[in-house]
C-alpha positions as CSV (number, residue, x, y, z in Angstrom):
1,X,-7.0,101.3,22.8
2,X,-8.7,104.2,24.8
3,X,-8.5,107.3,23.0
4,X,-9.9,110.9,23.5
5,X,-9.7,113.7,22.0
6,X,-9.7,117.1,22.9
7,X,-10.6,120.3,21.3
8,X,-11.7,123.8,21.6
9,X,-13.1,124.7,18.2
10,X,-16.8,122.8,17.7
11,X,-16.7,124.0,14.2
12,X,-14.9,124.5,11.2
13,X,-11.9,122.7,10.0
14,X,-10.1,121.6,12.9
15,X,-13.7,119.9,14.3
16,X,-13.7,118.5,11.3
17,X,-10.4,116.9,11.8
18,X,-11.3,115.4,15.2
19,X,-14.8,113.9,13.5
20,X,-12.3,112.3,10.9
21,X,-10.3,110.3,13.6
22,X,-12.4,109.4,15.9
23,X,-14.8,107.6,13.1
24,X,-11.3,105.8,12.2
25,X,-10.2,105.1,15.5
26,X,-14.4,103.6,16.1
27,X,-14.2,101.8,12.9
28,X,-10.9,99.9,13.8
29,X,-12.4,99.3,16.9
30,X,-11.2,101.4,19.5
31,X,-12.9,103.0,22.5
32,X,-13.0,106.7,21.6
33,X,-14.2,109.8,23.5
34,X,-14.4,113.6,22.2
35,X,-13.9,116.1,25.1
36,X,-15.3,119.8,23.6
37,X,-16.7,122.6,25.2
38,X,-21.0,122.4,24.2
39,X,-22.1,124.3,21.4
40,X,-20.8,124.0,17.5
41,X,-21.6,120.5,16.0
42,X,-18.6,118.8,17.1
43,X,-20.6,117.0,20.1
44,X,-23.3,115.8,17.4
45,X,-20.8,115.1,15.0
46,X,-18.8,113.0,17.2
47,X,-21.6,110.9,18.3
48,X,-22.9,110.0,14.7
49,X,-19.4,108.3,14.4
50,X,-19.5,106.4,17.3
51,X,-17.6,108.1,19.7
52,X,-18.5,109.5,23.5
53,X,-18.7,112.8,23.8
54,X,-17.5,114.8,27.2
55,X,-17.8,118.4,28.3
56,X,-15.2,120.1,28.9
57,X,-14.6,124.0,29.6
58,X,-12.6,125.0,27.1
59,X,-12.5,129.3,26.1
60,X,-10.6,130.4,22.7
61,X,-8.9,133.3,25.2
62,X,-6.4,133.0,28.0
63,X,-8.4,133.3,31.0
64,X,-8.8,132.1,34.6
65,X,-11.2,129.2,33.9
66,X,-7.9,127.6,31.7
67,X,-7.1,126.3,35.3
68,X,-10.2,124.6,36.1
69,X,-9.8,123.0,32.2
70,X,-6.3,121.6,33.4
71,X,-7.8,120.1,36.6
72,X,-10.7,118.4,35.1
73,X,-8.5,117.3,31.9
74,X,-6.0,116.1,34.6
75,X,-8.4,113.8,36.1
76,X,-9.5,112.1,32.9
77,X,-6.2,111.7,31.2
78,X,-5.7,108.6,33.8
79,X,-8.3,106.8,31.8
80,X,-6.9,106.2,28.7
81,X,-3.7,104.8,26.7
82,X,-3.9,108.1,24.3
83,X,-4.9,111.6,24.3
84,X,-4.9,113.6,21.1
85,X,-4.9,117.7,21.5
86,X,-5.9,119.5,18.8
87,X,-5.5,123.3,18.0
88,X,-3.0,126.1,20.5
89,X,-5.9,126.0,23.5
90,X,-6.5,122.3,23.8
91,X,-2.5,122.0,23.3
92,X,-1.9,124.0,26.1
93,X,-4.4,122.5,28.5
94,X,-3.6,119.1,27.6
95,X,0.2,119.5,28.1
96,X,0.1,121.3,31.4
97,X,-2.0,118.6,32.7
98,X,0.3,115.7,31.2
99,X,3.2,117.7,32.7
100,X,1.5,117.4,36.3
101,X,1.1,113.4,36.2
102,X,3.5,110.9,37.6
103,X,2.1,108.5,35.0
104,X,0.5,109.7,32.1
105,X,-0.9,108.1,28.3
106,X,0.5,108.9,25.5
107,X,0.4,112.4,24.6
108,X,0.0,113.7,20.9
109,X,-0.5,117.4,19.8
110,X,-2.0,118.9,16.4
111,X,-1.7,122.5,16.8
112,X,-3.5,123.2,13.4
113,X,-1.7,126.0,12.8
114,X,1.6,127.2,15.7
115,X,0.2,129.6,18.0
116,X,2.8,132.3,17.1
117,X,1.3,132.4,14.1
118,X,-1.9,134.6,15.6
119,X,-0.1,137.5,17.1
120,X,2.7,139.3,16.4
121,X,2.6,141.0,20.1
122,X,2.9,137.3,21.9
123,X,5.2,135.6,19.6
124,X,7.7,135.8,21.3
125,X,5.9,134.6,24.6
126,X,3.9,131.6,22.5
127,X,7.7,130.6,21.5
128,X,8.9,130.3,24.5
129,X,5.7,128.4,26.2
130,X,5.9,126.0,22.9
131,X,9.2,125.3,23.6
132,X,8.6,124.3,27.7
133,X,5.4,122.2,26.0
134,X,7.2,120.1,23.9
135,X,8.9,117.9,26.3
136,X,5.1,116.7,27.3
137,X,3.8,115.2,24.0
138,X,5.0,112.1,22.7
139,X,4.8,113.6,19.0
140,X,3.7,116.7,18.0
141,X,1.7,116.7,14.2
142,X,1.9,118.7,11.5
143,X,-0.5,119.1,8.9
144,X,1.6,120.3,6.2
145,X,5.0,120.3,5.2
146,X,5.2,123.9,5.6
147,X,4.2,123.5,9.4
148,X,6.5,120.9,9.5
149,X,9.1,122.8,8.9
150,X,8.2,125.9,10.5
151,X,8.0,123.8,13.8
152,X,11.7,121.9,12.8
153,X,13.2,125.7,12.6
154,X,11.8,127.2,15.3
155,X,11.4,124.0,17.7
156,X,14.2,121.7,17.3
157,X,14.3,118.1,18.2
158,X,12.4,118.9,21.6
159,X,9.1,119.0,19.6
160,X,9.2,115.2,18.4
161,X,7.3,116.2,15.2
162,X,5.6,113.8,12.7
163,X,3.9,114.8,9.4
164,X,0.5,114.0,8.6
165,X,-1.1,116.4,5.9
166,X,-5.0,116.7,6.4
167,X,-7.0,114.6,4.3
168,X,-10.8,115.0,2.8
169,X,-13.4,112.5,1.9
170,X,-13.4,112.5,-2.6
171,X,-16.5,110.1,-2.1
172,X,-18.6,112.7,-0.5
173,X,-16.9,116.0,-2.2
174,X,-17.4,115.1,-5.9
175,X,-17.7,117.5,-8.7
176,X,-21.0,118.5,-10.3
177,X,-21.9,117.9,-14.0
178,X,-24.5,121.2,-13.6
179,X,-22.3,124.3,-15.2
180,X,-21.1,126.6,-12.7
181,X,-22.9,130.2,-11.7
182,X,-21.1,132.9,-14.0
183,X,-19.4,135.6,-11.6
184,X,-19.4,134.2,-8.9
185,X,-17.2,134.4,-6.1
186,X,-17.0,131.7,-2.7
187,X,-15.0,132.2,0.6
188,X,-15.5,129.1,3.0
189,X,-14.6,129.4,7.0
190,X,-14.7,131.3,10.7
191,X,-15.3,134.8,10.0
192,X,-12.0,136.1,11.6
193,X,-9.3,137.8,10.9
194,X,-7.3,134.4,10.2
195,X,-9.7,133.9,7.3
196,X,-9.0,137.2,5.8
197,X,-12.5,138.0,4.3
198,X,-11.7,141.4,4.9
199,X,-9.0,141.6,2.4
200,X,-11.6,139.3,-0.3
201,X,-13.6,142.4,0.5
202,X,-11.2,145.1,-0.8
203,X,-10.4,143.1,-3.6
204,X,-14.1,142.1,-5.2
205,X,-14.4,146.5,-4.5
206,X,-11.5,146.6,-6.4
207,X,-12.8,144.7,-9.6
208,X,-15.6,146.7,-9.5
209,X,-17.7,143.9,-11.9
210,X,-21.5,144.6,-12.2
211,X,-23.0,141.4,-11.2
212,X,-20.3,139.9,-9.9
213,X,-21.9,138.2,-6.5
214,X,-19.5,137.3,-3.3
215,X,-20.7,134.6,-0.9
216,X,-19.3,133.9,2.7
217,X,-20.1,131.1,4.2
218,X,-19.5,130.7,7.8
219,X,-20.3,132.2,11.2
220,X,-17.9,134.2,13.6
221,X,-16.8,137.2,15.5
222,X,-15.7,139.8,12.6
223,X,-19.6,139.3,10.9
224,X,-20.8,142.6,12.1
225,X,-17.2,143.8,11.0
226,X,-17.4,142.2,7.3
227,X,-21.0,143.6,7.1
228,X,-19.9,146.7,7.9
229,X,-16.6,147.0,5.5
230,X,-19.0,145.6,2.9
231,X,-21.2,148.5,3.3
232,X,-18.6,151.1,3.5
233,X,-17.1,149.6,0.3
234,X,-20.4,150.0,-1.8
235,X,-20.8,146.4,-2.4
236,X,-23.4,145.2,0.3
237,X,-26.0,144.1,-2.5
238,X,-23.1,142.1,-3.7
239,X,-22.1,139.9,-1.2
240,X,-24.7,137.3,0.6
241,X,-23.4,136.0,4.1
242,X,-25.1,132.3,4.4
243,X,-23.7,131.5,7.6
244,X,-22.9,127.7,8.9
245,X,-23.8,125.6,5.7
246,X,-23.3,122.7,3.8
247,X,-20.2,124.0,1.6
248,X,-20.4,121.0,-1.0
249,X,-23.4,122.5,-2.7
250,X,-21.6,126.1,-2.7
251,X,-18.0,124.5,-4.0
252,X,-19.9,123.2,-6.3
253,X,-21.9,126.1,-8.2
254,X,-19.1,128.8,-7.7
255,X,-17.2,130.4,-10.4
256,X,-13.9,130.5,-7.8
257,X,-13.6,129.5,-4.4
258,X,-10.9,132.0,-2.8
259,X,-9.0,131.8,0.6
260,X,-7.3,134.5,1.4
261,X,-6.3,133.8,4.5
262,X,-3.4,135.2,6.5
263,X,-2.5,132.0,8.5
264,X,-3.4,128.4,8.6
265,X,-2.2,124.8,9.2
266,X,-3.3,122.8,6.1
267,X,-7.1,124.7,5.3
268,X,-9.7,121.4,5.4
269,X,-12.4,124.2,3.2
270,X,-9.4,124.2,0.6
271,X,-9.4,120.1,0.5
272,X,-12.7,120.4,0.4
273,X,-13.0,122.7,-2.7
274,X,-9.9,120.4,-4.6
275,X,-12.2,117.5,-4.7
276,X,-15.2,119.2,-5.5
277,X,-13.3,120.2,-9.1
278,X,-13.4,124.3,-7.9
279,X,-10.7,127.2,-9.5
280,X,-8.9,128.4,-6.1
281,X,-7.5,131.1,-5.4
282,X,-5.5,131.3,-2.1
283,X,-3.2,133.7,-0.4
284,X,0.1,131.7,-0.1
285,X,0.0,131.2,4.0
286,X,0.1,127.4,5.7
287,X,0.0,124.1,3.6
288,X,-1.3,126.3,0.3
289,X,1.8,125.2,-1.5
290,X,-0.6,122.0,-2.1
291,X,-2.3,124.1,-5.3
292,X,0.9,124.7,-6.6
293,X,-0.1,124.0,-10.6
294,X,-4.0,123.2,-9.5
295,X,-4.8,127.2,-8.5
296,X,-3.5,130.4,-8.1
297,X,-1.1,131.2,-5.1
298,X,-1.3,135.2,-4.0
299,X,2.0,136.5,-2.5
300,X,3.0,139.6,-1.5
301,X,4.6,141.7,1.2
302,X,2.0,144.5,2.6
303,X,-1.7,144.1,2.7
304,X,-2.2,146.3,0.4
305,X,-0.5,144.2,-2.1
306,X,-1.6,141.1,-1.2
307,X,-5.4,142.6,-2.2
308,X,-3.7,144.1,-5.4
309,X,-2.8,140.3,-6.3
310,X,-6.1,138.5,-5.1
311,X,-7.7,141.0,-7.4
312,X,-5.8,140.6,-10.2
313,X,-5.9,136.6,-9.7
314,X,-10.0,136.4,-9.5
315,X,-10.1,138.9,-12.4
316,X,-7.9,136.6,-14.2
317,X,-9.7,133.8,-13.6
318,X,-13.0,135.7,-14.1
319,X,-12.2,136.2,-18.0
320,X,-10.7,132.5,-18.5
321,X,-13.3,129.9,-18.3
322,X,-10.6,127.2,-20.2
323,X,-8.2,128.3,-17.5
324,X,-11.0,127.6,-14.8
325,X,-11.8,124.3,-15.8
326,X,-7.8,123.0,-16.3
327,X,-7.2,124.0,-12.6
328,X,-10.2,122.8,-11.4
329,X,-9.8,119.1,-12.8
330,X,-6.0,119.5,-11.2
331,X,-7.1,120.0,-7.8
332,X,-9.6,117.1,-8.3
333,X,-6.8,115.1,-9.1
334,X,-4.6,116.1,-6.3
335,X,-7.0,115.6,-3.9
336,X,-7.7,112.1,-4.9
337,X,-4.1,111.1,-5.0
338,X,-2.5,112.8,-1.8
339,X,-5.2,114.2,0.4
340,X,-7.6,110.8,0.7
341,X,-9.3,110.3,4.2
342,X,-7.9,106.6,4.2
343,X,-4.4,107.6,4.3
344,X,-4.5,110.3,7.0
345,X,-6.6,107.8,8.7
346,X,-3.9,105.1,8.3
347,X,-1.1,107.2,9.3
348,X,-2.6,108.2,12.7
349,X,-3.5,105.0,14.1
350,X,-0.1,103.7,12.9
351,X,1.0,106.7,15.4
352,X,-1.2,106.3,18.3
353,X,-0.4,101.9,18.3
354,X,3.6,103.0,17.8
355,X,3.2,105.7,21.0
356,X,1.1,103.0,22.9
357,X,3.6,100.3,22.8
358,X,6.7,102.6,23.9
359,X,5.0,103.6,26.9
């Protein structure tokens, strides 16, 4: 089989994703290629597993160069039997390319999170565009059930969806025997506004804890922001940004590992911290129903209350070290059980064989 992937994000979770299958796809010997703007460490990534690794000009915003994406995207498509998009740009390329050929591969689409999900001024137009979209891919994944059925309500039959949660690797993300730093606080992923570190922010102000410490790890475009909100909160001694790093390391010595994100599709840092043995605490968006009895789910209606509850969760958690540990060797369990890497694996070349043969 001929498969390539294509992406926009070269780091984070969802590069982490395409790393995942195209090592799978190389290890049950396929011919795979990983089409990615430059930059990140998807292309290195992607190599170390085996795969080929292609250019391709791919922006986060709408823009006029989406155009020459399609045509170059267009031509390769021809050359293999599947094409796997993954996240709302690469989904859109992909599928208005696909839509242009007589004969086309099978198409597959992981949005990683719907598109409607990032602004509440283009809902309405990301609807309607997922809607026309649908009809060219083959199957469209979901990552959690709560995508799943997000994308049944608001799609329909058109959308051909499968679900296939994201998986980690428990051989490499292992708990540590070392006790864990006291008071401390660790948020994994893009600084954005998806991630919600802003709203972390506000509620480690809010504890007002000498000596707690808050560490972001990660790299993106709110930084200066977060800095910023950090300093005007009076807690800029507090919190350490460590940029792009190896998270295991930093799961592993935390006190709490919170996500308090304000959309996602199923967060690969959250699998990541379940089988590392860490106390989560997660804002109840995307597939973080999974921590359901192995952490603590924040809801609430404005953001103000949402902080109100992260704060009163991490305190909570802060003053219970029995409580710590009992959710932390939950998620460890969970992870190993639901979330393996072999399974995911498994499940998508059972997809892209089935997609092949019916074309």
């Amino acid at each position: 089989m001929r498969l390539l992937h294509v992406a926009q994000p070269t780091t984070e979770g969802t590069a982490a994703v395409v790393v995942q299958l195209a090592g799978a796809a190389v290890a049950a010997g396929h011919d795979v290629t990983v089409a990615s703007p430059p930059g990140g460490d998807l292309p290195d990534r992607a190599a170390g597993v085996g795969a080929r690794w292609a250019e391709l000009p791919l922006a986060r915003r709408p823009g006029l160069r989406d155009l020459w994406a399609v045509l170059a995207l267009r031509r390769r498509m021809r050359c293999y039997d599947v094409v796997h998009l993954h996240s709302s740009k690469a989904g859109a390329v992909g599928r208005l390319a696909a839509a242009s050929l007589r004969h086309r591969p099978a198409v597959v689409f992981t949005p990683h999170g719907w598109s409607w999900y990032s602004s509440e001024r283009l809902r309405a137009a990301y609807l309607r565009f997922e809607r026309w979209a649908a009809r060219h891919a083959d199957a469209t994944v979901a990552v959690s059930a709560e995508e799943y059925a997000d994308g049944l309500a608001r799609l329909g039959g058109r959308s051909r969806l499968r679900l296939i949660e994201n998986g980690v690797d428990t051989r490499v993300y292992l708990p540590d025997e070392a006790p864990r730093e006291p008071a401390s606080i660790l948020c994994v992923g893009r600084l954005s506004a998806q991630k919600g570190q802003d709203r972390l922010l506000r509620a480690v102000a809010r504890l007002g804890r000498p000596g707690l410490r808050l560490t972001l790890a990660g790299d993106g475009p709110a930084e200066a922001e977060l800095r910023r909100l950090a300093f005007d909160l009076g807690i800029a001694e507090a919190v350490s940004f460590v940029g792009r790093v190896d998270p295991l390391p930093l799961y592993q010595r935390a006190t709490i590992v919170a996500m308090p994100s304000r959309w996602e599709g199923l967060s690969i840092a959250m699998l990541e911290a379940m089988a590392a043995g860490s106390a989560i605490v997660a804002t109840a968006v995307g597939g973080a129903g999974m921590l359901a009895g192995a952490g603590r789910l924040v809801e609430g209606g404005s953001e103000e209350q949402i902080i109100a509850a992260l704060a009163g969760a991490l305190e909570r958690l802060l003053d219970d070290p029995d409580l710590r540990d009992q959710i932390g060797r939950a998620a460890r369990e969970r992870a190993e059980e639901r979330y393996s890497l072999e399974r995911v694996a498994r499940d998508h070349l059972t997809l892209w064989a089935e997609l092949v043969t019916a074309r």
